[in-house]
C-alpha positions as CSV (number, residue, x, y, z in Angstrom):
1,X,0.0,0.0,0.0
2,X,1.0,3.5,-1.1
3,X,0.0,7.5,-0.5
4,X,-2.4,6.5,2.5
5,X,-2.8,9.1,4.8
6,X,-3.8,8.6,8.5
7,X,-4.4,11.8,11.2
8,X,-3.0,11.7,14.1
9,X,-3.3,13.5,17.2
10,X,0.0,15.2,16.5
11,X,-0.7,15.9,12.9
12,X,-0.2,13.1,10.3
13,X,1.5,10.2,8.1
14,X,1.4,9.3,4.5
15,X,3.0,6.0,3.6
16,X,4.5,6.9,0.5
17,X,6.5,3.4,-0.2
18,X,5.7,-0.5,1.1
19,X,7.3,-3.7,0.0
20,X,7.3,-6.8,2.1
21,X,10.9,-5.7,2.9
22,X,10.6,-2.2,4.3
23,X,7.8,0.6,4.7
24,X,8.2,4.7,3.9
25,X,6.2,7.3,5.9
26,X,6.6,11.1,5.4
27,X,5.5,12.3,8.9
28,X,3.8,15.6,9.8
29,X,4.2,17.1,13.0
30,X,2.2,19.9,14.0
31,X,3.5,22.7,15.9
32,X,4.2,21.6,20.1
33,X,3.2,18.5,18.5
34,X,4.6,15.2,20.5
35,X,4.8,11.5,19.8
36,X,4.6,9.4,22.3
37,X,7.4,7.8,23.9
38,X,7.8,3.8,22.3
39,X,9.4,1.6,21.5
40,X,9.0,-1.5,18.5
41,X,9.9,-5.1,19.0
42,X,10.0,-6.0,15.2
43,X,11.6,-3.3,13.0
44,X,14.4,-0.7,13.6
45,X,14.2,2.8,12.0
46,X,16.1,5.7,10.3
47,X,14.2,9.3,10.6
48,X,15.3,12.0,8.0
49,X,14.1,15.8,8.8
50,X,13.4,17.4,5.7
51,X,11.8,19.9,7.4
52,X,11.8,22.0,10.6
53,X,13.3,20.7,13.5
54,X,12.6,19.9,17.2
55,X,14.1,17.5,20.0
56,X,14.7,14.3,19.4
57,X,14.7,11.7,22.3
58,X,16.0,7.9,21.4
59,X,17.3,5.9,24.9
60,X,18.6,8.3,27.4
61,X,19.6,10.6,24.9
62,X,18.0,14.1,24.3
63,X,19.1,16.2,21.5
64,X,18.1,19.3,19.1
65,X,17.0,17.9,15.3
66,X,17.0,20.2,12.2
67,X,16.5,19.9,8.6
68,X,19.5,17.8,7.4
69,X,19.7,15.6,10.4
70,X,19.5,11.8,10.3
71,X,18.8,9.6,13.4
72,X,19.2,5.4,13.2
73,X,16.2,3.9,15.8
74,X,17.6,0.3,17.1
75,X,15.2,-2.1,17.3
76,X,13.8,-2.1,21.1
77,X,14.7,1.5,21.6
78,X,12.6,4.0,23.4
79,X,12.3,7.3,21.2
80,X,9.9,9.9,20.5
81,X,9.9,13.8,18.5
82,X,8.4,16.5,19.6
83,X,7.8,19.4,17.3
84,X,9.3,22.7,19.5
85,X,8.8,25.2,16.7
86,X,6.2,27.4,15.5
87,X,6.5,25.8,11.9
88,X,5.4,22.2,11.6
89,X,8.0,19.2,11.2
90,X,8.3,16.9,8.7
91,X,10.5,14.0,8.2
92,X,10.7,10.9,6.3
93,X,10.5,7.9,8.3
94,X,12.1,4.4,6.4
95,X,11.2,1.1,8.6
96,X,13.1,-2.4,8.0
97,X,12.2,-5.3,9.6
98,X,9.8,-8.6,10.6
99,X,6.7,-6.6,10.9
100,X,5.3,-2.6,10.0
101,X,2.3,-2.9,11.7
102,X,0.9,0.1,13.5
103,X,0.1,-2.5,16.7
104,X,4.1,-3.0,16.6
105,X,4.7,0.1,19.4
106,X,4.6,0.0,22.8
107,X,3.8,3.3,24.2
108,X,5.3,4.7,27.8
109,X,4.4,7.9,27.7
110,X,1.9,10.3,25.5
111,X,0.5,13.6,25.6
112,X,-2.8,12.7,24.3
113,X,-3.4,9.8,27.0
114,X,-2.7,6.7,24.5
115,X,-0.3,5.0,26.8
């Protein structure tokens, strides 16, 4: 499946490439925007920010993202984004792995009470 679009609390994602293989989402963040804090068990991911920027938070690690930046997700590793900008955030998420399935992320923490 290709260019489907789901809303999220936090603004969006359009899966824009999906083989049995991997999975491609370009992700929306609205401004103050916040993922929740998670984790997957079955795939391991590499975020691209093509747009905006924000902090980044992957294990115990906090740091300020930007258009340009790259960050490599482990497999098992807590991580979130939260948009700290008055523009949105967009970046282009690439997912490799046994499984791309939305029910693949445990959730810790979240703004929007989905934990």
């Amino acid at each position: 499946m290709s260019n489907y679009k789901e809303e999220r609390p936090w603004g969006a994602f359009e899966v824009i490439y999906e083989d049995r293989f991997t999975k491609v989402k370009k992700i929306f963040v609205v401004p103050e925007g916040k993922l929740s804090l998670q984790s997957h068990e079955k795939r391991s991911e590499v975020w691209t920010i093509i747009y905006g920027g924000g902090e980044m938070t992957v294990g115990d690690r906090v740091w300020e993202v930007k258009k340009g930046d790259v960050v490599e997700i482990p497999v098992g590793e807590k991580h979130r984004i939260e948009n700290t900008t008055k523009e949105p955030l967009v970046f282009i998420e690439v997912q490799w792995g046994e499984s791309f399935e939305e029910d693949d992320i445990t959730r810790y923490e979240d703004k929007y009470n989905r934990a």
